[in-house]
C-alpha positions as CSV (number, residue, x, y, z in Angstrom):
1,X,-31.1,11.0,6.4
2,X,-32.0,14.3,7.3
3,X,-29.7,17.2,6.2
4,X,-29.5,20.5,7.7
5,X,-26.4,23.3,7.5
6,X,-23.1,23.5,8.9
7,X,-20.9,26.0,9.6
8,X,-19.0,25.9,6.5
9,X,-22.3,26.3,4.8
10,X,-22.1,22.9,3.0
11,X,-25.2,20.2,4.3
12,X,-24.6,18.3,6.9
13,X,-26.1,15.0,6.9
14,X,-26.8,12.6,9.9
15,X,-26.5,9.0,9.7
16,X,-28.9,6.4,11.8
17,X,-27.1,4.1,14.3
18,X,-27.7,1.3,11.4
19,X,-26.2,3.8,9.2
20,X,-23.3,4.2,10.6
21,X,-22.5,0.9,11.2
22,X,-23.2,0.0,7.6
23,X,-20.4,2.8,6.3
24,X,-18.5,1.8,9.5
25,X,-18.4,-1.1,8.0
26,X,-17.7,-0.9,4.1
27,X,-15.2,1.9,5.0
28,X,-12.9,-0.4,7.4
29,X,-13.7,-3.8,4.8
30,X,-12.1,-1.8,2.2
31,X,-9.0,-0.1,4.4
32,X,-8.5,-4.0,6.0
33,X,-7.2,-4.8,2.1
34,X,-4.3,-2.3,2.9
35,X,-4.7,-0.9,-1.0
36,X,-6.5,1.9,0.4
37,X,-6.0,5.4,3.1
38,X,-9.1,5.6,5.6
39,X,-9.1,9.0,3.7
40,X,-10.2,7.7,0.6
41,X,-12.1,5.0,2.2
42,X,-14.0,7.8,4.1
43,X,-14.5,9.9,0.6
44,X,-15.6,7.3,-1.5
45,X,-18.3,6.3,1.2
46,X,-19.3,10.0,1.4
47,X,-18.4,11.1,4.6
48,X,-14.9,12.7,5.8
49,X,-12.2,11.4,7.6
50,X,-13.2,13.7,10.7
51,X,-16.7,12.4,10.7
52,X,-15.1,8.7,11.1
53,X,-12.6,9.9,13.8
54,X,-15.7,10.9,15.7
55,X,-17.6,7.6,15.0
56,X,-14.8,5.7,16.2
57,X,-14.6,7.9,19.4
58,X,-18.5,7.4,20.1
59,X,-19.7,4.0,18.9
60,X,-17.1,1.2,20.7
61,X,-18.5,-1.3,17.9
62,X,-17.3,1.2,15.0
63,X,-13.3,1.5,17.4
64,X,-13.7,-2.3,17.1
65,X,-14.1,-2.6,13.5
66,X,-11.5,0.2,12.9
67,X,-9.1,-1.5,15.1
68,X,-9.3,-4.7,13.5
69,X,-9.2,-3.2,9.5
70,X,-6.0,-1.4,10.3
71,X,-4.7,-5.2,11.9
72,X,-5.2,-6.4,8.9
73,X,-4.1,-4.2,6.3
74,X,-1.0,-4.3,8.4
75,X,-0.8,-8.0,7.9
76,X,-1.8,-7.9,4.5
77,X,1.3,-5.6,4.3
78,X,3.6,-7.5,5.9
79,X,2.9,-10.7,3.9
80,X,3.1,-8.8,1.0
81,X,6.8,-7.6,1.8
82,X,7.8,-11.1,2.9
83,X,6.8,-12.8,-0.5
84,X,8.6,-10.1,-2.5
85,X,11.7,-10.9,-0.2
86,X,11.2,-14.5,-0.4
87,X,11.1,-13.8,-4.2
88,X,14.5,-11.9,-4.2
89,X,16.4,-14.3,-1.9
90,X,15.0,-17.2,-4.0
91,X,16.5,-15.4,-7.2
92,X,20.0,-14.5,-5.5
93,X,20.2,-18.2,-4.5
94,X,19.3,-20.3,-7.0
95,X,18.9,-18.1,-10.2
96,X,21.5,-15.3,-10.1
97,X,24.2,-16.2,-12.6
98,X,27.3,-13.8,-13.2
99,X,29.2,-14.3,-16.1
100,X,32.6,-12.3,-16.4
101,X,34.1,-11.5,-20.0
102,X,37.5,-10.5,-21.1
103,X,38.8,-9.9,-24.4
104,X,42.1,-9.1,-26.0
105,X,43.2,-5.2,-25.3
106,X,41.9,-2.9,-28.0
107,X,44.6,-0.1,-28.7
108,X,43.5,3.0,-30.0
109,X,45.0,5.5,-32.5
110,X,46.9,6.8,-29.0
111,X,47.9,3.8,-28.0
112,X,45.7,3.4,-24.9
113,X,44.4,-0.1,-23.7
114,X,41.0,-0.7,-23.0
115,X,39.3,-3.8,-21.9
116,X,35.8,-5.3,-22.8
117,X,34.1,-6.3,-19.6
118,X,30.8,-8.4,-20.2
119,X,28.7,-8.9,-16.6
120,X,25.2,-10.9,-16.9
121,X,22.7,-11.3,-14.5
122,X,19.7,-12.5,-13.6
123,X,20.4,-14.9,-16.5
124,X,18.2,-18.7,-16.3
């Protein structure tokens, strides 16, 4: 990789075709698992988020990858969501148990009635 200067004064480096296909590549792998922003993905693999943007606008095969990472984080995300509902309607059907308690009225020194309410949930 050759480096030279950029505007900003920081070094500027520029990648080979292969190079950019292999952090193309290990960039969109780890967004597709949806437990990561291209941002970081882009950082960890050393280049920024604007140099990707432009990759993606240049090299069709790099769009392609991108396009299908962010397809499946989505998915990824969406199963997610529907186990954790499938979870909760599972528990409010079949193991959501309410139990309602009353007890005699406790009078106090003022003679004011209170009553003991006892709720339980999520009981098995």
């Amino acid at each position: 990789m050759a480096a030279s200067s950029s505007k900003k004064g920081k070094p500027e480096h520029h990648h080979t075709p292969e190079e950019r296909m292999e952090v193309a590549s290990a960039i969109c792998e780890m967004y597709a698992t949806d437990k990561y922003t291209i941002a970081s993905c882009c950082k960890k693999h050393g280049i920024s988020e604007t140099t990707f943007r432009e990759w993606r606008n240049e090299v069709a095969e790099v769009a392609d990858l991108y396009k299908k990472a962010k397809s499946d984080a989505i998915s990824s995300r969406k199963d997610r969501i529907q186990e954790k509902a499938l979870v909760g309607l599972e528990k409010l059907v079949t193991g959501f148990k309410a139990t309602e308690t009353t007890s005699e009225p406790i009078i106090n020194r003022k003679e004011s009635q209170y009553w003991v309410l006892t709720v339980s949930c999520w009981s098995a």
